[in-house]
ROKOL-345718 format. One record per residue (C-alpha): x, y, z. Coordinates in nm, 3 decimals, m for minus. Each point is the difference from the previous one (the first is absolute). Layout:
N
<<X, Y, Z>>,
...
This chain:
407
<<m15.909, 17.465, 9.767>>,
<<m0.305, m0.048, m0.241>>,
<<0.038, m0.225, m0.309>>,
<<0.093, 0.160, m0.309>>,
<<m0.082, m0.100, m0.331>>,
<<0.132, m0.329, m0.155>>,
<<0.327, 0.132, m0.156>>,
<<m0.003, m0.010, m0.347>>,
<<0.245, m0.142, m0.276>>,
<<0.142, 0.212, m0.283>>,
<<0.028, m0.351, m0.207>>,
<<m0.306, m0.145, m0.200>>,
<<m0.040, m0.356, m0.051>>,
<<0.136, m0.320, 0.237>>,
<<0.375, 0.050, 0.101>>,
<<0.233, m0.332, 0.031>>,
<<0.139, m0.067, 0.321>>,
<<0.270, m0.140, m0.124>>,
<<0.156, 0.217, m0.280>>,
<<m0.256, 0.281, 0.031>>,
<<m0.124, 0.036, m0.333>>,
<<m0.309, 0.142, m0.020>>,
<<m0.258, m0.152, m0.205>>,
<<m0.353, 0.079, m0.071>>,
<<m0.244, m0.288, 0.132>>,
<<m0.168, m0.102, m0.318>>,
<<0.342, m0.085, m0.174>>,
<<0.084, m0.205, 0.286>>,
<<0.149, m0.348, m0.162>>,
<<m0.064, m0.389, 0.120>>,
<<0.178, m0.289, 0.026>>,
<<m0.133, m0.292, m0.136>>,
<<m0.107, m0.293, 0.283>>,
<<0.246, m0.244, m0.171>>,
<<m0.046, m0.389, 0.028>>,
<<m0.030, m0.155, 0.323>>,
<<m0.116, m0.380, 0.021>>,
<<m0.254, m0.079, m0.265>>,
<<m0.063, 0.343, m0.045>>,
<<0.122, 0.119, m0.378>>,
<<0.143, 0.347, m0.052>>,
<<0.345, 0.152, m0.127>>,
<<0.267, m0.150, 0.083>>,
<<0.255, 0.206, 0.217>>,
<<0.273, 0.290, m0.198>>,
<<0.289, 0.195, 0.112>>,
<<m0.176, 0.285, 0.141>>,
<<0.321, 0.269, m0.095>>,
<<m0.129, 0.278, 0.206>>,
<<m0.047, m0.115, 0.305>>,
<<0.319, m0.169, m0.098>>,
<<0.154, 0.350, m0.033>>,
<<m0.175, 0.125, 0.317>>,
<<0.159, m0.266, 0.239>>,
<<0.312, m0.047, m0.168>>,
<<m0.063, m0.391, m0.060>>,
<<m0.154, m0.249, m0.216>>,
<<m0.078, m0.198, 0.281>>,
<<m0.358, m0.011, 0.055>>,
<<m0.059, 0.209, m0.317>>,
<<m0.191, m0.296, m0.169>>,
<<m0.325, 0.044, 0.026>>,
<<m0.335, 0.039, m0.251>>,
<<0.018, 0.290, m0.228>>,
<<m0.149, 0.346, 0.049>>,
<<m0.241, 0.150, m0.214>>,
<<m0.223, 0.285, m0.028>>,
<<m0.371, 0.055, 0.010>>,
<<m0.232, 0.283, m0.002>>,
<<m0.240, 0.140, 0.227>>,
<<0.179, m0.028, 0.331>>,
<<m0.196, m0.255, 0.118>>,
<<0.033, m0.259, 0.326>>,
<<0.108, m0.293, m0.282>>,
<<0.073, m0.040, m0.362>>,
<<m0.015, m0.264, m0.179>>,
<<0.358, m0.147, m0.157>>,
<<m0.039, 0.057, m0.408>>,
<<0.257, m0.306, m0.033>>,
<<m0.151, m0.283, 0.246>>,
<<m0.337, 0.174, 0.051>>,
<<0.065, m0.098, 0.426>>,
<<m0.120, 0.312, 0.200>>,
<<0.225, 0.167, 0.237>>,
<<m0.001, 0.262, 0.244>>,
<<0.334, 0.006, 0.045>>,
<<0.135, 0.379, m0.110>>,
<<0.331, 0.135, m0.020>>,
<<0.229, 0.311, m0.045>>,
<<0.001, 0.048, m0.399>>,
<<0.359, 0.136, 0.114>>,
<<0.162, m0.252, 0.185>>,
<<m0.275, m0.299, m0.026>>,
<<m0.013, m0.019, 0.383>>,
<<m0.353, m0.111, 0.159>>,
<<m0.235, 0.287, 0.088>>,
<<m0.239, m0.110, 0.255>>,
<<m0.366, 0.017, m0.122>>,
<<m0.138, 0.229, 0.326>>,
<<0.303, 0.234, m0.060>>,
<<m0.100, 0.045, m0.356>>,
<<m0.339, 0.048, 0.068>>,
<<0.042, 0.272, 0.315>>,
<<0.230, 0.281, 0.037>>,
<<0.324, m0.170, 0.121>>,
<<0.202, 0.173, 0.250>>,
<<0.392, 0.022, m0.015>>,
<<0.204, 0.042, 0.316>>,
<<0.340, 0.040, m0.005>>,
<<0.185, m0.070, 0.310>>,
<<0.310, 0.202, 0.064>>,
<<0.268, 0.047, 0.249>>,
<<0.385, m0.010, 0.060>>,
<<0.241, m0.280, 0.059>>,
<<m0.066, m0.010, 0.395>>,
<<m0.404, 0.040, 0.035>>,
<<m0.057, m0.370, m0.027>>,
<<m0.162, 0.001, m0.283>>,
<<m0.001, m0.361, m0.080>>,
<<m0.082, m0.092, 0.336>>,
<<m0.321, 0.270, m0.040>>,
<<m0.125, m0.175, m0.292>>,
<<0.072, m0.362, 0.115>>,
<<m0.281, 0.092, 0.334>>,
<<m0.207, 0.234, m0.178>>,
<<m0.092, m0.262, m0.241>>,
<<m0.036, m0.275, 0.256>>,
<<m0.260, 0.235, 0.192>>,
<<m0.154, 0.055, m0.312>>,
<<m0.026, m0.355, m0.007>>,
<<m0.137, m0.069, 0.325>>,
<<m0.107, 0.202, 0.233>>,
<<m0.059, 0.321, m0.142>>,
<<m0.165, m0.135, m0.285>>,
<<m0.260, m0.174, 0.191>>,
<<m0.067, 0.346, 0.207>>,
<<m0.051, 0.164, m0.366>>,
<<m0.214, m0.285, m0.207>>,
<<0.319, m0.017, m0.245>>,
<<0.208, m0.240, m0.203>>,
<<0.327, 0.066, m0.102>>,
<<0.106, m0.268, m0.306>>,
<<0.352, 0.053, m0.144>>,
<<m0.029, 0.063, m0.384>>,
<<0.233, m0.257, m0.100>>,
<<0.212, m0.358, 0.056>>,
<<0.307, 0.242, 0.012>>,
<<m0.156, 0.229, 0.309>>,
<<m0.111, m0.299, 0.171>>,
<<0.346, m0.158, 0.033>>,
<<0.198, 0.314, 0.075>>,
<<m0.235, 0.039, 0.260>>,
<<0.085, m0.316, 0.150>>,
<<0.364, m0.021, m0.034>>,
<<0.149, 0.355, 0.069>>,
<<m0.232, 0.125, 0.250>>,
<<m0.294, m0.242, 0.160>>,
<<0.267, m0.305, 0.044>>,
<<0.286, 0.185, 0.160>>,
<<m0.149, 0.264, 0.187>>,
<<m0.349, m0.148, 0.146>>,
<<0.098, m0.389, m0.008>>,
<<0.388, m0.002, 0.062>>,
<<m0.021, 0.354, 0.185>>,
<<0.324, 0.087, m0.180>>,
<<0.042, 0.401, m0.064>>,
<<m0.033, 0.061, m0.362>>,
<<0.364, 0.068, m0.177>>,
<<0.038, 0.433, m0.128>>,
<<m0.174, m0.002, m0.381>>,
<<0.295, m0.013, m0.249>>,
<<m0.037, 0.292, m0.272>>,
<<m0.220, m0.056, m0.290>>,
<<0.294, 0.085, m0.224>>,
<<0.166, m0.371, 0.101>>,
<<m0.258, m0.189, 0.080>>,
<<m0.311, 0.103, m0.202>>,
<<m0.327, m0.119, 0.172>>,
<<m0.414, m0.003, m0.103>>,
<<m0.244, 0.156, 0.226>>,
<<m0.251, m0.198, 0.254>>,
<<m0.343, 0.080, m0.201>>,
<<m0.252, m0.087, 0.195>>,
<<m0.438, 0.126, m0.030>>,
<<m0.124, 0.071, 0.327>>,
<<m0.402, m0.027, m0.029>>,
<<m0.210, 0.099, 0.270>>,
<<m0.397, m0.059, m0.044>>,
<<m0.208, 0.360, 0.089>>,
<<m0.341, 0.008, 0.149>>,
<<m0.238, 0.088, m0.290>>,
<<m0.091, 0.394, m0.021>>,
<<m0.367, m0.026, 0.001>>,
<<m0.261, m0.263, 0.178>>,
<<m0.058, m0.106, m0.322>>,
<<0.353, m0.042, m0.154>>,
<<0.228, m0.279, 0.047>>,
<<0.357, m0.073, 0.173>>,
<<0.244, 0.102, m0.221>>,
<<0.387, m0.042, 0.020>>,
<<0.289, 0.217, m0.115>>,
<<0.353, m0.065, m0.042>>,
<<0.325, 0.187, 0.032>>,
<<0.308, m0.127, m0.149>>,
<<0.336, m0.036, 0.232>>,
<<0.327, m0.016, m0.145>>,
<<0.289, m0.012, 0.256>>,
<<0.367, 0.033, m0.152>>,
<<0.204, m0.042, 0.263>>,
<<0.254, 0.262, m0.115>>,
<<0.386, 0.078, 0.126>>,
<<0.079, 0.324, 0.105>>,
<<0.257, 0.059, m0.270>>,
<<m0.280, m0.017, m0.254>>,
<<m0.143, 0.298, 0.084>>,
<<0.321, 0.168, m0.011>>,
<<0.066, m0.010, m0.420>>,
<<m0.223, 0.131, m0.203>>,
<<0.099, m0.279, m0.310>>,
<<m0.110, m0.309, 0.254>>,
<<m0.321, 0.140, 0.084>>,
<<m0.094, 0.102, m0.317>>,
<<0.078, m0.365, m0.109>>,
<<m0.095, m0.210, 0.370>>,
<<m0.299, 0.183, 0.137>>,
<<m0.205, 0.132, m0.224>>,
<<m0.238, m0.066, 0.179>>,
<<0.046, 0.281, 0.244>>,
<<m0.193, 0.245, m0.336>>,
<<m0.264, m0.246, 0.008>>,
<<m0.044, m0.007, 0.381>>,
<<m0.383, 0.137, 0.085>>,
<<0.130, 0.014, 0.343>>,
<<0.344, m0.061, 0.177>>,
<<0.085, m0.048, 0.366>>,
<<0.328, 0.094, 0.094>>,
<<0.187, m0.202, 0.292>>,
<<0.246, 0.204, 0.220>>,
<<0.231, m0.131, 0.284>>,
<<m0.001, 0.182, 0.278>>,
<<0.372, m0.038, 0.031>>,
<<0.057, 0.212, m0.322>>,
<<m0.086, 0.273, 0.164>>,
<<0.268, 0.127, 0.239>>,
<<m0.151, 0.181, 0.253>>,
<<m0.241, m0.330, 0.119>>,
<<0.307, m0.207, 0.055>>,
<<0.025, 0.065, 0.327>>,
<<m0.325, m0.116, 0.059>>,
<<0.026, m0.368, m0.095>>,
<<0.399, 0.037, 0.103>>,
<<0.093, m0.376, 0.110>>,
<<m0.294, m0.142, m0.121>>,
<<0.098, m0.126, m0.347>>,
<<0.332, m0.167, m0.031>>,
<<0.108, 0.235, m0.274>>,
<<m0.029, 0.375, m0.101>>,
<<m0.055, 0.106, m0.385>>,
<<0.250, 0.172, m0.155>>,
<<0.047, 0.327, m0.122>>,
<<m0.099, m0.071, m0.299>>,
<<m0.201, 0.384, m0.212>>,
<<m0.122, m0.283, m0.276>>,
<<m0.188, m0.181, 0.304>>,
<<m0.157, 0.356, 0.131>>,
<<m0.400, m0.080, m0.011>>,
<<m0.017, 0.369, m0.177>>,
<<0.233, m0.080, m0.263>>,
<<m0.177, m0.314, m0.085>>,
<<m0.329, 0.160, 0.028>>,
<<0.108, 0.319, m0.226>>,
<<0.104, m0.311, m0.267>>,
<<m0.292, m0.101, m0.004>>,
<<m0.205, 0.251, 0.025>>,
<<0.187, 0.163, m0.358>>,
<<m0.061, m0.329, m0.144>>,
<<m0.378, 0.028, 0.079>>,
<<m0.035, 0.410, m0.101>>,
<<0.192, m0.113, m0.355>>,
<<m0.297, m0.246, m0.049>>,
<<m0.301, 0.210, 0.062>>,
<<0.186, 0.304, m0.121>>,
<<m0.086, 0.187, 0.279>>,
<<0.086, 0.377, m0.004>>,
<<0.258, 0.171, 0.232>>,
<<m0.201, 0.061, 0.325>>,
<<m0.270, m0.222, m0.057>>,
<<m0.070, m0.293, 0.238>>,
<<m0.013, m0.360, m0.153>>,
<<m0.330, m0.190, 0.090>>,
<<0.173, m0.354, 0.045>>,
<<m0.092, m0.108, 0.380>>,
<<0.330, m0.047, 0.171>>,
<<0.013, m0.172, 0.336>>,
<<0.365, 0.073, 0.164>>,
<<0.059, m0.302, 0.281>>,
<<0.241, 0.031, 0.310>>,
<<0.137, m0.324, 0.009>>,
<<0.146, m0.231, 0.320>>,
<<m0.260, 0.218, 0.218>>,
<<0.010, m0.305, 0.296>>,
<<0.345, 0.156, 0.102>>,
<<m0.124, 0.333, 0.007>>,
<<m0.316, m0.070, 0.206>>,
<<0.125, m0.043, 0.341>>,
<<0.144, 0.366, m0.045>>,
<<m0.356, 0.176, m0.041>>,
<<m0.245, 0.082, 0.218>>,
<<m0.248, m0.306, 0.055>>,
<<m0.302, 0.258, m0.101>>,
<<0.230, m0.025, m0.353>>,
<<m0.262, m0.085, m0.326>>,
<<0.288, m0.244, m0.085>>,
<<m0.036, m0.188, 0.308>>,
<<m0.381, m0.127, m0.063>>,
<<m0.017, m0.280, m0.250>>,
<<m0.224, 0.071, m0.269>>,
<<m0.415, m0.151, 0.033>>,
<<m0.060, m0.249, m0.227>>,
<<m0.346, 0.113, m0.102>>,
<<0.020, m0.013, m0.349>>,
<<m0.044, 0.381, m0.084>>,
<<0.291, 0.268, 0.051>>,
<<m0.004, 0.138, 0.343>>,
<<0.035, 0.396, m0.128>>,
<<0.081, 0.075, 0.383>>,
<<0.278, m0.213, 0.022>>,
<<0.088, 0.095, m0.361>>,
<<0.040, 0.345, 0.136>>,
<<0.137, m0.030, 0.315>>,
<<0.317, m0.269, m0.153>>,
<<0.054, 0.283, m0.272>>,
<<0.078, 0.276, 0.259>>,
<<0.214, m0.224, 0.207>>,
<<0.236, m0.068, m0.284>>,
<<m0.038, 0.345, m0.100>>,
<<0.110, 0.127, 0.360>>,
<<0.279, m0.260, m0.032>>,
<<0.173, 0.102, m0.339>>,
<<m0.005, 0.347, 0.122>>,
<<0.116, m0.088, 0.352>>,
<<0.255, m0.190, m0.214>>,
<<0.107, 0.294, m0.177>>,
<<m0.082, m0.160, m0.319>>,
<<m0.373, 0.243, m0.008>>,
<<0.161, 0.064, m0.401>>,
<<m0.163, m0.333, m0.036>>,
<<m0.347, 0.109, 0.097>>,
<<0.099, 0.304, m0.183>>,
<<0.053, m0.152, m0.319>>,
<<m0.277, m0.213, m0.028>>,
<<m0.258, 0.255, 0.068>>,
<<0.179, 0.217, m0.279>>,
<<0.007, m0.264, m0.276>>,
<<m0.322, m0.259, 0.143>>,
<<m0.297, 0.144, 0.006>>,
<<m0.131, m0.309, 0.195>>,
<<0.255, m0.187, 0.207>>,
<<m0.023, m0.169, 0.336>>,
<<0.273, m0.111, 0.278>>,
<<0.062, m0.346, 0.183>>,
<<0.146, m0.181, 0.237>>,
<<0.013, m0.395, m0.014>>,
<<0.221, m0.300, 0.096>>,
<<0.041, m0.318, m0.228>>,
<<0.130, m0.178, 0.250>>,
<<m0.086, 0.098, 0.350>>,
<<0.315, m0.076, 0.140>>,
<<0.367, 0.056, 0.007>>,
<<0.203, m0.251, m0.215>>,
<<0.217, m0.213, 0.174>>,
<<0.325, m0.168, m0.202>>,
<<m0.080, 0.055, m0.375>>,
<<m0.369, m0.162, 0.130>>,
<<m0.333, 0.130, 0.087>>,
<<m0.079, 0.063, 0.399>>,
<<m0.110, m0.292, 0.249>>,
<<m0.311, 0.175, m0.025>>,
<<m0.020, m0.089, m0.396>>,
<<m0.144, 0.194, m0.247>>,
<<m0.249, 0.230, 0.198>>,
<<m0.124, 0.282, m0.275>>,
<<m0.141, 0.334, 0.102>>,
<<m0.209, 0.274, m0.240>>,
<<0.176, m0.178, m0.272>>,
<<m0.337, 0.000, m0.208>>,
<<m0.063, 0.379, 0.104>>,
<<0.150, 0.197, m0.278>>,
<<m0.184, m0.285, m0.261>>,
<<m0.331, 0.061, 0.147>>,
<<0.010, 0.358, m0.003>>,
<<0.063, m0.037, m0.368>>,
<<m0.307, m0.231, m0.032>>,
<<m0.155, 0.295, 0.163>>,
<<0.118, 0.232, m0.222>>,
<<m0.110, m0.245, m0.312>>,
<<m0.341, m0.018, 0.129>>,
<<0.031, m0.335, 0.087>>,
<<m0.010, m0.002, 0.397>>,
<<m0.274, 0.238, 0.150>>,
<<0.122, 0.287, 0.281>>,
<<m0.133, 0.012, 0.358>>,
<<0.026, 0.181, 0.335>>,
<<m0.069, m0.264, 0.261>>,
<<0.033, 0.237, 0.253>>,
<<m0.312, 0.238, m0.113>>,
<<0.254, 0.293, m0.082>>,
């Protein structure tokens, strides 16, 4: 599997994550500093859109925006004269974090239907991120604003990793409108030459942890999740149980089966998606889209005990810091012999017809079985759940490739 080429964008300029408007980066606007203390500057104003974009004055009051020219790191506020280097979306006026505006920003959509645990993926992925996964890759992960940082916290790091409580099925976007988790993932690289210093890239992540339903009408994507045109990549979350011919294997194992249910079929979702993404780089009938798509088998710890311990998907993955291209290849073919063993090889099928890079997984966000509505005794035990993320980073050219084993 050799690298291929960063993958391009068909957009110029910066794009928001939050209403993805694309804007070039020299007519980026500021917000002024604002008082604080001693300090003078302008006093705080009904900010009306962000206003508009969260549906709420509260919190809305804040210094004004203005413009500057030049694009540069901070501007100077033509009312107070304070300098800031705090930008913002000229569309919606939310905060656009300085690295992001300053490297090409990566946007990953996260998609998947009503069973695949999305929510549950996100809350663990993050927390890796975090932790221990960010050590292994010399990374931060910062959340881009005050309203990320507290969704965080109370619908998916409190319940599920502190209280251990299951997280409740995502409600459709169409009732219960919701903002994305933006968050810049930053790793630092080693510098290219002897001569040349570290130097750090970033990638933008924003998770919408979307219902099932949403994907099904064309009027609430359009209007909830735009941001699957923006995406520069996507990984798609399947449950195993959605397709019919692995229930058997995991029979007994889960205390419930999914439904039959065509809107919940992985390839319908995927063939949603995939329209929505060929519409935005107005691709041509037969021609593969570019966008990196990483297509997950979710819940793989109750399909483990069924495969052969020589299985890929039985070896945890090396922290080492690079991407093991072995392993890379040897998971892919696994899943790949599964979906076909399955009966569901259309999958495979499909993506190689409309992808013309795509990759398979199989991962676990919580290790266990749940038990009563609440995670296992074993607690929260994740397994690959950072795989399909650092393939991308691969992919991005910001995690080198290796073959540990000297193939």
């Amino acid at each position: 599997m050799p690298p291929l080429p960063r993958p391009p964008s068909s957009r110029q300029g910066v794009t928001c994550p939050y209403c993805f408007a694309v804007v070039s980066a020299q007519r980026i606007p500021y917000r002024c500093r604002g008082q604080a203390g001693r300090r003078s500057g302008c006093a705080p104003v009904l900010d009306k859109e962000l206003a508009e974009y969260t549906g709420s004055t509260a919190g809305a009051s804040l210094p004004p925006v203005f413009e500057a020219p030049g694009g540069r790191a901070r501007a100077e506020c033509p009312a107070c004269r304070q300098i800031t280097g705090s930008r913002v979306c000229p569309e919606c006026h939310n905060p656009l974090p300085s690295a992001y505006c300053d490297s090409p920003g990566r946007i990953v959509a996260l998609v998947g239907a009503k069973n695949a645990g999305k929510s549950t993926y996100i809350a663990v992925l993050l927390h890796e991120l975090m932790n221990r996964v960010g050590t292994e890759l010399d990374a931060s992960l910062v959340a881009c604003d005050d309203r990320t940082i507290e969704r965080y916290k109370r619908d998916f790091a409190r319940p599920l990793l502190e209280e251990k409580r299951l997280l409740p099925t995502t409600a459709s976007a169409a009732t219960s409108p919701r903002e994305p988790l933006v968050y810049l993932l930053t790793r630092t690289l080693p510098p290219r030459t002897r001569f040349s210093r570290p130097r750090s890239e970033s990638i933008c992540l924003v998770l919408f942890d979307t219902a099932g339903e949403d994907l099904r009408s064309r009027e609430v994507r359009d209007l909830h999740l735009r941001y699957l045109e923006a995406a520069d990549a996507v990984i798609f979350l399947v449950d195993p149980l959605e397709l019919p011919a692995a229930r058997p294997a995991v029979a007994g194992a889960l205390p419930e089966a999914a439904g039959e249910d065509p809107d919940s079929e992985p390839i319908n979702i995927i063939a949603r998606v995939t329209e929505a993404l060929r519409t935005r780089h107005d691709a041509k009938p037969g021609e593969r889209l570019r966008t990196p798509v990483a297509v997950a088998l979710t819940k793989i710890d109750v399909l483990r005990p069924g495969m052969l311990r020589q299985s890929a998907l039985h070896r945890s993955r090396a922290g080492s810091g690079v991407l093991d291209l072995d392993d890379r290849e040897a998971v892919n073919e696994q899943v790949r012999s599964l979906l076909h063993e399955w009966q569901a090889g259309q999958l495979d099928t499909f993506l190689g017809q409309q992808y013309a890079d795509y990759a398979l997984f199989g991962l676990s966000a919580l290790g266990g079985i749940p038990e009563g509505g609440r995670v296992g005794a074993g607690g929260v035990r994740p397994y690959r759940t950072e795989d399909p993320l650092l393939w991308l980073l691969h992919r991005f050219g910001m995690l080198a490739g290796a073959r540990p084993q000297g193939s």
